[in-house]
N, C-alpha and C positions, 0 to 999 in steps of 0.2 A: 504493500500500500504506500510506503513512504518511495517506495520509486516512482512509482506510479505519479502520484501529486508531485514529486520531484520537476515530472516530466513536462506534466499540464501548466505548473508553473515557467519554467523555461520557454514551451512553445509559446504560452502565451508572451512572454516576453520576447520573443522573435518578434511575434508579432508586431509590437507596439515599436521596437526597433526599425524594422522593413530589412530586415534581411531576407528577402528572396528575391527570385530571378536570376540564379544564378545555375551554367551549366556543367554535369562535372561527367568522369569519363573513367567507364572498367572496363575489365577486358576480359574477354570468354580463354577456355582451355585451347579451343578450335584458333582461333586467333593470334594465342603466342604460338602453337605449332606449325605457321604458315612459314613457307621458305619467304625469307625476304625477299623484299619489292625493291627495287631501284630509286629511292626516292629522289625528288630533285629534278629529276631528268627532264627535257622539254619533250612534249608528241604534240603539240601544235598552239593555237592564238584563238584566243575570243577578241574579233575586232569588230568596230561598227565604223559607216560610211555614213557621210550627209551626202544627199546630189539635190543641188538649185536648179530650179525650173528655170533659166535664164531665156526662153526661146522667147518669149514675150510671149505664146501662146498656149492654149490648154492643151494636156497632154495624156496621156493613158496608158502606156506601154514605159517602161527601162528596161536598156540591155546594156551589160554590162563584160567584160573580159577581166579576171584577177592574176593574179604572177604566184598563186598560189589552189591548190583544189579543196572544195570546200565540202567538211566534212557534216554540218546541220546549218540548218537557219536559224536563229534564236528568237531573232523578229524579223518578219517580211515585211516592214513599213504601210505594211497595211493592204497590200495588193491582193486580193483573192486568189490570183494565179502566181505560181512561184516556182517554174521550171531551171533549173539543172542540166546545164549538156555540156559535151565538149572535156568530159572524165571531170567532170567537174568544175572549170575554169571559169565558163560562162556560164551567166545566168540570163532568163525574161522574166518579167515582172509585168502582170498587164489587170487589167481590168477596172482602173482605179485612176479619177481623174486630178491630175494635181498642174492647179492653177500657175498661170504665170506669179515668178515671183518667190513660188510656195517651194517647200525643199520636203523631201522624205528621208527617213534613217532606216538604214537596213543593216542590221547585225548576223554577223556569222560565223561561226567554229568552222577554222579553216585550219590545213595539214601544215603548215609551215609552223617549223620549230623556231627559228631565229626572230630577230623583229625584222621589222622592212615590208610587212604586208601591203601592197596596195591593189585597187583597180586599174590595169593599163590603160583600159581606154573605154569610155561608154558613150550612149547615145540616147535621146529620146525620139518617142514615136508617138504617131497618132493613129488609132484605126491601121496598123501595118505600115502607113508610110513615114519614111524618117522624118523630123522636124528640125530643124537645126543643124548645128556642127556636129562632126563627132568629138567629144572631149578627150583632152588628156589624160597623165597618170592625176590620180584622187589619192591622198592618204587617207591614214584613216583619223577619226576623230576620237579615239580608244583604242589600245590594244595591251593586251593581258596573254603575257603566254601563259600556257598551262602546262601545269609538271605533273611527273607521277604523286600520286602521295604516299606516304608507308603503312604499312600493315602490322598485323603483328607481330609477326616473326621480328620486323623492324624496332619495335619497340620494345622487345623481348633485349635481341643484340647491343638496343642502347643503352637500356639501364643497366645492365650487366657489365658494359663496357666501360662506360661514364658516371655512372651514379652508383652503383654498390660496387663497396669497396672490398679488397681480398685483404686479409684472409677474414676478414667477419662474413663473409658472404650473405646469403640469404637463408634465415634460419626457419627450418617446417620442426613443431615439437620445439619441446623446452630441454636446454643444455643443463644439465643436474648431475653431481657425483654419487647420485644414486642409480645402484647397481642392477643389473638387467634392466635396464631399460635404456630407448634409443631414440636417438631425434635425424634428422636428415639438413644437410646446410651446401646448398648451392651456390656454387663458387663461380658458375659461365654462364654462358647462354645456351643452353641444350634443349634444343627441342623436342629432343627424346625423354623429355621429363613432362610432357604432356602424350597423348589425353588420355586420362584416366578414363576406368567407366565403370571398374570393379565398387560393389558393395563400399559403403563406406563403414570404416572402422580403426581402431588405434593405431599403431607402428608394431605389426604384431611379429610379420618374419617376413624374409625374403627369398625370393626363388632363384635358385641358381643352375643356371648352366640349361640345357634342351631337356635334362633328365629329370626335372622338376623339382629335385631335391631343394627342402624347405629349410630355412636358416634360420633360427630367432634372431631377432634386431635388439642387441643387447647394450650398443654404445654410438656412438656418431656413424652415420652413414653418407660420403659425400658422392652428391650428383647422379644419386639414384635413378637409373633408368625405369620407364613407367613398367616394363614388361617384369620386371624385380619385384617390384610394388606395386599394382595396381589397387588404387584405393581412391576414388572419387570426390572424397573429404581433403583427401591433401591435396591434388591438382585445383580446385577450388580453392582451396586454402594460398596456395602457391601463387595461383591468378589475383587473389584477393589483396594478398600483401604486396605484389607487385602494382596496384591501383594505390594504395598508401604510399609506397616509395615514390612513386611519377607524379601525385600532387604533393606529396613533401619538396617533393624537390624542382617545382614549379617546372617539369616537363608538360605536366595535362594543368586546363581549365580546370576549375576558377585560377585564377592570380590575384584577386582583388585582397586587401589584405582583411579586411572588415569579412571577409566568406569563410565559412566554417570549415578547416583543412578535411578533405575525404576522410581521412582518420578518425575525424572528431565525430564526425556525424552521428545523434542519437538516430537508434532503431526504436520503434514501438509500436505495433500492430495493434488499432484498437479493434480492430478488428477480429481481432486472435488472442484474447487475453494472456493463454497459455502457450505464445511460441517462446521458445527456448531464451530466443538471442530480446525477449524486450525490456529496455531500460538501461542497453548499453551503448557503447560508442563501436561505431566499427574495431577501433583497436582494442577496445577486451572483448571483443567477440572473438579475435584475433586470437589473442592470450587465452582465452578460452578453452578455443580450440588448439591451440598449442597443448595447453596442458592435457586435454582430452586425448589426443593422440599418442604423448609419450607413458604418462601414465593409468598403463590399461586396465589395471583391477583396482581402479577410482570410480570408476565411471561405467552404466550400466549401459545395454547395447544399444538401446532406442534413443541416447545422448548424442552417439555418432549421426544417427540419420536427421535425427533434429538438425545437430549444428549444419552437416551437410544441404540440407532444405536452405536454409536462411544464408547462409553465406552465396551459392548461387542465385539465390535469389538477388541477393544483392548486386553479385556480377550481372545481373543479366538487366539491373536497373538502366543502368546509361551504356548501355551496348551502341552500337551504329558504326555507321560509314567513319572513316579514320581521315580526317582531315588536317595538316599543318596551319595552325597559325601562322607561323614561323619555321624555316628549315634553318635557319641559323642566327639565333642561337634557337636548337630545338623545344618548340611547344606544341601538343598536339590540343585541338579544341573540344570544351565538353559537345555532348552531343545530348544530352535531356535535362531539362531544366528540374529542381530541388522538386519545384511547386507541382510536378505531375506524380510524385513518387511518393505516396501517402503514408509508407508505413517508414522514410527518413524524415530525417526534422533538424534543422538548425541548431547549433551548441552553444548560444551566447556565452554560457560560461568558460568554453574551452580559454587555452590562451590565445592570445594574437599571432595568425601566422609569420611563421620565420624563416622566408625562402630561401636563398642562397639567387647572390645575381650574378644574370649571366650563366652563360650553359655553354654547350658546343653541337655543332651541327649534324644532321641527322644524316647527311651526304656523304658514304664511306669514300674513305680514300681506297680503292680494289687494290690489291695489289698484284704489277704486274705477272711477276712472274710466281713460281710455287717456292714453297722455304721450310727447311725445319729446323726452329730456333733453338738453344742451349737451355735445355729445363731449368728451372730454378724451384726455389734453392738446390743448390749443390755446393757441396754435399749435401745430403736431406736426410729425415727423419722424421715420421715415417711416410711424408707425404710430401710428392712435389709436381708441378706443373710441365706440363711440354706442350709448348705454343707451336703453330706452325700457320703456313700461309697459301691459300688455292685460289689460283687466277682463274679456274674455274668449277663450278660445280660440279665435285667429284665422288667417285665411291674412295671412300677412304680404309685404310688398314694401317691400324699402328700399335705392336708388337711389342713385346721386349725381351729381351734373352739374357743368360750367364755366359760367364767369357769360355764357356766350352759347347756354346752353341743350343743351348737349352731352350725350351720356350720357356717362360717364367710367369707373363701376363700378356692378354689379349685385351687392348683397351676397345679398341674401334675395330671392328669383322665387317670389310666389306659395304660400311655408315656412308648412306648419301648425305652430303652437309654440301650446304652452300657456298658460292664464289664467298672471299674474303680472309678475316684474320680468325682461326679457331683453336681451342686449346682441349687438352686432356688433364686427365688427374691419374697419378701413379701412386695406391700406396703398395706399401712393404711390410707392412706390419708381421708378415710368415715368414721372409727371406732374410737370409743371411748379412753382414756384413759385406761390402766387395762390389767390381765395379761391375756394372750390368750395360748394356744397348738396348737402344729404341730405335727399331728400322717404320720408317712409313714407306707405303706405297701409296700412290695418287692415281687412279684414272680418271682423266676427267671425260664429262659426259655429255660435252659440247665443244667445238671448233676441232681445229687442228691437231692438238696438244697430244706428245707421245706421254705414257707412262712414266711418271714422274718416283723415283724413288733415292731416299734418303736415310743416313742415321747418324747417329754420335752416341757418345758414352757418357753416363752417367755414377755417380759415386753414392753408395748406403753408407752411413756410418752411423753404429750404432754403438 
């Protein structure tokens, strides 16, 4: 009860404050699992033309020739008929009388990626016969090129890259020195860490190897692939905290500082008196569910499915089309305003957000060619990184052996992973002291490029 009037009080103080209208932005399992998109790039221009009746006489027909093929019309100034010929190039416009004097605007998404769009040359007509000159080149009176914009998978890469930091990575389950029990903390951007679909339930074991043998999860687990774990509550969970991270750290809508961080945002279904998550903030629903996961004989079965309901639900609040405000420095924009989403609510009390300015752009630098970099740390114990670099999207294999030619660990078997910068996690925690190899092999799965293969040595010391 005292949450509850907690709640009523605070909404109603939003109220009287006017915080709303504000849009903010989650992100589904399906969405960070998407290979990245090229963001940035140009595929062509929204431009619009004025053309002046100069003939001194009435008129009803334009035609026109462009230096570019046009892919829609946005607005056809009006004309009932709005023909297309010529792959594109030229247009007729008829049915529609415009006075001497009088001008029309005709707007169109055209293929040309650069700027420089113009009309070469038009003319007007009356009833089929020409009226006038024929005109010169016409600029235009707007022009917007348009870029790809990023998806998930893109905004997965980002925060991962740019915004959580190693080694704290991103933590699923709560980190505790109490014994059997296990939490999982994602260190990159793996998209093999989505999509769950398994029942939801704690951190109970992991499957290993084709032969399905089961593993209890008894201490940290880094960069859990979903096929180990499939559990619906953590992918959820995983999506959910990465929508806290990218309005913390002012990549997604709102920005305002007066708007209540995603974080903060109270839940509360009044609808529902008895859902699990009402009367918290997204982040102890969070914490919540951390706790819920690592510690399993806390918490009864139909906890799991609860928290699972309400936190997708949540993801699936402000879902939509992925749009940049900004590609440098990266913002992407909310896509559902507060005020539709009845069972979030404003936090006056939370504190004032605290963004961090300035950011870096969502526009990967590719790298040209393939590379396999120097793990770090090295020496290590009992966990270290190995970066490497694919100029194109390739099937990946990256190995490691003893110095007598042994296999020792299979990190990546054959992983399609996208053009760019990617990394692995090695631990050791079962082998020996001494110095070990990581051989990669690259095929990539587009253009020219021969198999790509590499290795170097690394050192255990324990």
């Amino acid at each position: 009860m005292k949450n509850c009037a907690k709640i009523i009080l605070l909404l109603l103080l939003a109220a009287t404050l006017g915080f709303a209208g504000e849009k903010y932005r989650t992100f589904s399992q399906y969405d960070l699992a998407e290979r990245k998109a090229k963001p940035g790039k140009a595929i062509g221009s929204n431009v619009c033309f004025r053309f002046y009746n100069t003939t001194g006489v009435t008129v009803n027909d334009l035609h026109g020739k462009l230096n570019a093929g046009i892919i829609s019309v946005e607005d056809n100034g009006g004309f009932p008929v709005f023909d297309i010929t010529k792959r594109g190039r030229e247009f007729n416009a008829s049915g529609m009388s415009v006075l001497p004097g009088d001008s029309v605007t005709i707007c169109l998404t055209l293929g040309r990626k650069g700027p420089g769009a113009q009309v070469n040359f038009w003319w007007w007509t009356s009833d089929g016969s020409p009226v006038g000159d024929q005109n010169p080149e016409l600029s235009p009176i707007e022009e917007v090129r348009i870029l790809t914009q990023p998806n998930g998978g893109n905004v997965l890469a980002y925060l991962y890259r740019r915004v959580i930091r190693r080694p704290a990575g991103l933590l699923v389950g709560m980190p505790t020195d109490t014994p059997d029990v296990g939490w999982f903390r994602y260190m990159n951007a793996q998209r093999k860490a989505f999509v769950h679909s398994g029942d939801p339930r704690c951190l109970d074991y992991l499957v290993r190897g084709s032969s399905g043998r089961v593993l209890a999860i008894t201490r940290q687990v880094r960069n859990p692939h979903v096929k180990k774990h499939n559990n619906h509550l953590v992918g959820e969970l995983h999506a959910l905290k990465l929508a806290i991270v990218a309005n913390d750290s002012g990549v997604s809508e709102p920005l305002d500082s007066m708007a209540t961080l995603f974080g903060d945002l109270l839940y509360n279904d009044t609808q529902n008196g008895g859902d699990i998550c009402n009367g918290k903030t997204i982040r102890e629903i969070a914490r919540f569910a951390d706790s819920a996961l690592t510690y399993c004989s806390h918490f009864a079965a139909d906890v799991y499915a609860d928290l699972d309901a309400c936190i997708s639900r949540i993801n699936a609040a402000f879902g939509g089309e992925y749009t940049a405000v900004s590609f440098n420095p990266f913002v992407l924009a909310g896509t559902v305003d507060l005020d539709a989403v009845d069972f979030l609510h404003d936090n006056p009390s939370a504190a004032p957000a605290q963004r961090p300015v300035g950011g870096y752009s969502i526009v990967e630098e590719m790298p040209a060619e393939y590379g396999l970099q120097a793990n770090y740390p090295n020496p290590f114990n009992p966990t270290t990184t190995i970066e490497f670099s694919l100029a194109h999207p390739s099937e990946v294999t990256l190995t490691v052996y003893n110095m007598l030619g042994e296999e020792v660990a299979s990190l990546l078997s054959g992983e399609i992973l996208d053009d760019g910068f990617q990394s692995a996690d090695f631990e050791a925690t079962s082998l020996p002291s001494g110095v070990y190899m990581y051989v990669m092999t690259a095929l990539p799965l587009e253009g020219p490029a021969a198999p790509y293969r590499s290795s170097r040595k690394m050192i255990l010391l324990k």
